[in-house]
C-alpha positions, 0 to 999 in steps of 0.5 A: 080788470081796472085799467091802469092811467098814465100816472099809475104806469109812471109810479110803477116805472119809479118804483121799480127803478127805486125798489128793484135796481141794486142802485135805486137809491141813485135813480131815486136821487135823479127823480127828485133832482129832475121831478120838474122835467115830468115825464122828460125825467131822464133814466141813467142808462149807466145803472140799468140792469144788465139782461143776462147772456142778452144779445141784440143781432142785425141784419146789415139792412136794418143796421144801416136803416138805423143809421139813416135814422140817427142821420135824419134825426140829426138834420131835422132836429126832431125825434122818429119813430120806427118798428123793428120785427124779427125773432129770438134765435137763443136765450135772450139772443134776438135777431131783427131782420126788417123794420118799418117806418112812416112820414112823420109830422114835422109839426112836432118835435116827438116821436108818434107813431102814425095810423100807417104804423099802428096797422103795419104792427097790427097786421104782424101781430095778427099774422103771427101770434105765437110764432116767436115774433119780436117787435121793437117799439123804437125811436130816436133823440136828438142832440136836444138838451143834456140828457138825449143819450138817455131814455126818459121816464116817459119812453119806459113808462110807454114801454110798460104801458104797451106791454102791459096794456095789450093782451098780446104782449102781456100774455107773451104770444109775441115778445116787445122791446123797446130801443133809442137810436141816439144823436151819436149812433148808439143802438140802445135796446130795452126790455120790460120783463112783466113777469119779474117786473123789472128792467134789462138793458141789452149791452151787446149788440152786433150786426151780422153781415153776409159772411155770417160774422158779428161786428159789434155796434156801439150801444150805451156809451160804450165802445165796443172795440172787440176784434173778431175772427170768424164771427168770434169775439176776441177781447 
């Protein structure tokens, strides 16, 4: 099997934004507006496929880490890197219950993971092949420029290439995700399905506290303003 470059796994990522999306031609406008912005090239989250009957739930431990990293993402101006396992507990209902993180370079202003990180995610997948894991590739934009409430071309192209690339993913012995924590606290997550070849986003995403009740989490720009009785939503 030839391996894909970057450029390639970028064109797919256009095509499939273009050809299989009910609003292609509104992203293929955006990719022509921003072509300059090369991989920076912002994806309108507003126009992402909805996963169906999808569902992100979080431990309040994971919750609150990633508000300490929207805080910290915040006051140093630079993007940050983290993982998140956990598993699928329903049909496209995934709970995540621990995260992983590591120092970041203050050189730079984008989100790399480093060779502690890679050996974290390495161990766990190693540890747990075909148990149902999930593994969230995940990091944060700072409120740089005018688009940092969206993920780039080049996160989902990352996302693509990941999934694709490494026979783990790709063979789904473990499932990938991908997720941006934005600048004001929305929990954005992202799936790359490779067998349709196509995008979801997730647009309900809650966390769960120690009463076993769900409470909504701001995600995508929208506010999730349902009330809840008994862990049940109430629009």
């Amino acid at each position: 099997m030839v391996k894909m470059t970057r450029e390639e796994y970028l064109e797919n990522v256009k095509n499939i934004m273009i050809y299989k999306n009910p609003y292609g031609r509104y992203h293929q406008q955006n990719f022509n507006t921003y072509a300059s912005y090369g991989e920076m090239t912002p994806i309108n989250s507003d126009i992402i496929n909805d996963m169906p009957n999808g569902q992100i739930v979080l431990s309040e431990e994971v919750y609150q880490f990633l508000l300490a990293i929207k805080e910290v993402t915040n006051e140093t101006s630079q993007e940050f890197p983290f993982l998140l396992y956990g598993k699928e507990v329903g049909n496209n209902q995934i709970e995540f219950d621990e995260y992983k993180y590591s120092s970041y370079d203050r050189r730079s202003t984008e989100a790399v993971f480093n060779q502690d990180m890679i050996n974290n995610l390495q161990n766990k997948i190693n540890n747990n092949l075909n148990n149902g894991l999930v593994v969230c590739h995940g990091h944060s934009h700072p409120a740089i420029g005018n688009f940092h409430q969206n993920f780039s071309l080049g996160d989902f192209t990352s996302y693509m290439e990941m999934n694709e690339s490494n026979p783990v993913f790709k063979n789904r012995q473990i499932e990938l995700t991908g997720c941006l924590v934005t600048s004001t606290g929305d929990m954005n997550f992202v799936f790359y399905d490779n067998a349709n070849k196509n995008f979801y986003r997730f647009t309900d995403v809650v966390v769960k506290d120690k009463d076993n009740n769900y409470i909504p989490v701001n995600c995508y720009g929208l506010r999730q303003n349902e009330q809840f009785d008994n862990g049940n939503a109430i629009r």
